[in-house]
N, C-alpha and C positions, 0 to 999 in steps of 0.2 A: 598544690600551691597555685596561687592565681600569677601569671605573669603578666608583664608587659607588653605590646604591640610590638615594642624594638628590638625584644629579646632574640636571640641567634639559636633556630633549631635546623640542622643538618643544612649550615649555612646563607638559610633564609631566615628572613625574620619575620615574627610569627604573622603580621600586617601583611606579607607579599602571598602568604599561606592562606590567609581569608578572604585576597584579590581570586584567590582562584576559588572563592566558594559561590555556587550558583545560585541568581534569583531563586529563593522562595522554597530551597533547600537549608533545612534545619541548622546542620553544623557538621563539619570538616572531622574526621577521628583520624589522628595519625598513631601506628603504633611504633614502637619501639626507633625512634627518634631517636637524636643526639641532643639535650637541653642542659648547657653547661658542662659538659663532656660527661654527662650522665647520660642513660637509654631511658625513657620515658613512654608513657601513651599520652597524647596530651588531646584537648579536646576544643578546637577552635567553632567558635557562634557568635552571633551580634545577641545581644538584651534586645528587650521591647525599644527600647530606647536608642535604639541604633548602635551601642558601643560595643568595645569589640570586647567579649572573653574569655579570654586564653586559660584552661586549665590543665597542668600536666601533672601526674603520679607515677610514681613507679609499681604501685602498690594496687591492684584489680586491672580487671578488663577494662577498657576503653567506654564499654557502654553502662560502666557504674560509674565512672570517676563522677557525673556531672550530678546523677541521684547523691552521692556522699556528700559532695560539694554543696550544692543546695541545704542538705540537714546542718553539715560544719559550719555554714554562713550565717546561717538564723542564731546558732548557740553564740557567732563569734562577736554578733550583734549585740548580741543580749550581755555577754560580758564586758564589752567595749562599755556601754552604756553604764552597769552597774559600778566599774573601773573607774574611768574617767569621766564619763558622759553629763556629771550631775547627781549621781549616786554616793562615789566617794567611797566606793567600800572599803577599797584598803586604807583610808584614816579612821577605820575603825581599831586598826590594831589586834583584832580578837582573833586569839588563838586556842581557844576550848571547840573542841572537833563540833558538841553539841551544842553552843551559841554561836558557832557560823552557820550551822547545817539549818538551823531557825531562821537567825538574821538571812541568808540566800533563798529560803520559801519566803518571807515576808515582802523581798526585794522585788523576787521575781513577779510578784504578786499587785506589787505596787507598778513596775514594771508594766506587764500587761494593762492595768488601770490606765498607766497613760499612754501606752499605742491607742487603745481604744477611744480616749478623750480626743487626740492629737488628730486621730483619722475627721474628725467632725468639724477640725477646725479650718478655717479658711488661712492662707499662705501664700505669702506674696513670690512671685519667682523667682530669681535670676538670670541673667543675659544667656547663658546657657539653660535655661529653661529646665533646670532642677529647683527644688522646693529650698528656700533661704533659710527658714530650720527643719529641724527633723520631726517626724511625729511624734520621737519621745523628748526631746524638749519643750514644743509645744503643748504636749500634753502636762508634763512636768509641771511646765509655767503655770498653766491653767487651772491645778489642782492645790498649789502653794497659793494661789491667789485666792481661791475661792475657800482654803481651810484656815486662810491668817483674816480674812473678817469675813462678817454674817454675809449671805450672799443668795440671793435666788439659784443662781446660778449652780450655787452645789447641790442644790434640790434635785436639777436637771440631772448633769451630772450622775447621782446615786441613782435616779429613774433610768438614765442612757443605761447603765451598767446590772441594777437589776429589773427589767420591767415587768418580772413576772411579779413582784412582791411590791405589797402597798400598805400604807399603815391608815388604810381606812377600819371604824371600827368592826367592818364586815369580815376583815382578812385576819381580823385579829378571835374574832369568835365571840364578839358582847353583843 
């Protein structure tokens, strides 16, 4: 689980624990800690970004938690998004094991389409200097737009996504 800076481990909090991490050293591995009167490994690091992130399990060595954590974040991404994000999945209501397991490839599918859109597009900042929306929104927007009227711009678009394939009459074989 990801904690907070404030959090209390073996009476520090986890913030006084990354004051003592040295310039230009990776990240801090504590094991078997105190995190809410549980024993933990927990694994303190800054992001590219400067911020601080705290992860603790109880569950593997110290030098997996951060490999698990990385693969857990992208899935928790991905379902954030398809959930609430824009997607809407559960107002679909569908409970046939084999029309979710469809509708979640199509998602996913649609999904990636618009990271890859979102990555190309330009994004104004905020004062903290993170991105004012996300790339799957921005991509989202930009694909809703370009498939509700005629548009150069989907042309683009289908070319960004496949550019090995072209519908000249060469590729097509006449």
């Amino acid at each position: 689980m990801r904690l907070r800076s404030d959090t209390l481990m073996d009476d520090w909090t986890a913030k006084d624990w990354l004051s003592r991490l040295q310039t230009g050293t990776a990240g801090l591995l504590v094991e078997d800690t105190l995190v809410y009167g549980q024993p933990m490994n927990v694994v303190l690091t800054h992001t590219r970004d400067g911020e601080a992130l705290v992860i603790a399990s109880n569950a593997g060595a110290v030098t997996t938690i951060q490999t698990r954590y990385r693969r857990r974040f992208l899935i928790e991404c991905l379902f954030r998004a398809l959930k609430s994000k824009g997607f809407q999945l559960e107002g679909t209501h569908m409970t046939l094991h084999d029309h979710v397991e469809r509708l979640l490839c199509l998602l996913t599918l649609t999904y990636t389409w618009c990271v890859l859109v979102g990555v190309t597009l330009d994004c104004p900042k905020k004062a903290h200097g993170r991105r004012a929306w996300s790339v799957v929104k921005m991509g989202l927007r930009e694909l809703v737009r370009s498939f509700s009227r005629e548009s150069a711009r989907l042309c683009d678009l289908i070319d960004l996504l496949m550019p090995s394939q072209t519908n000249s009459p060469e590729s097509v074989g006449y």
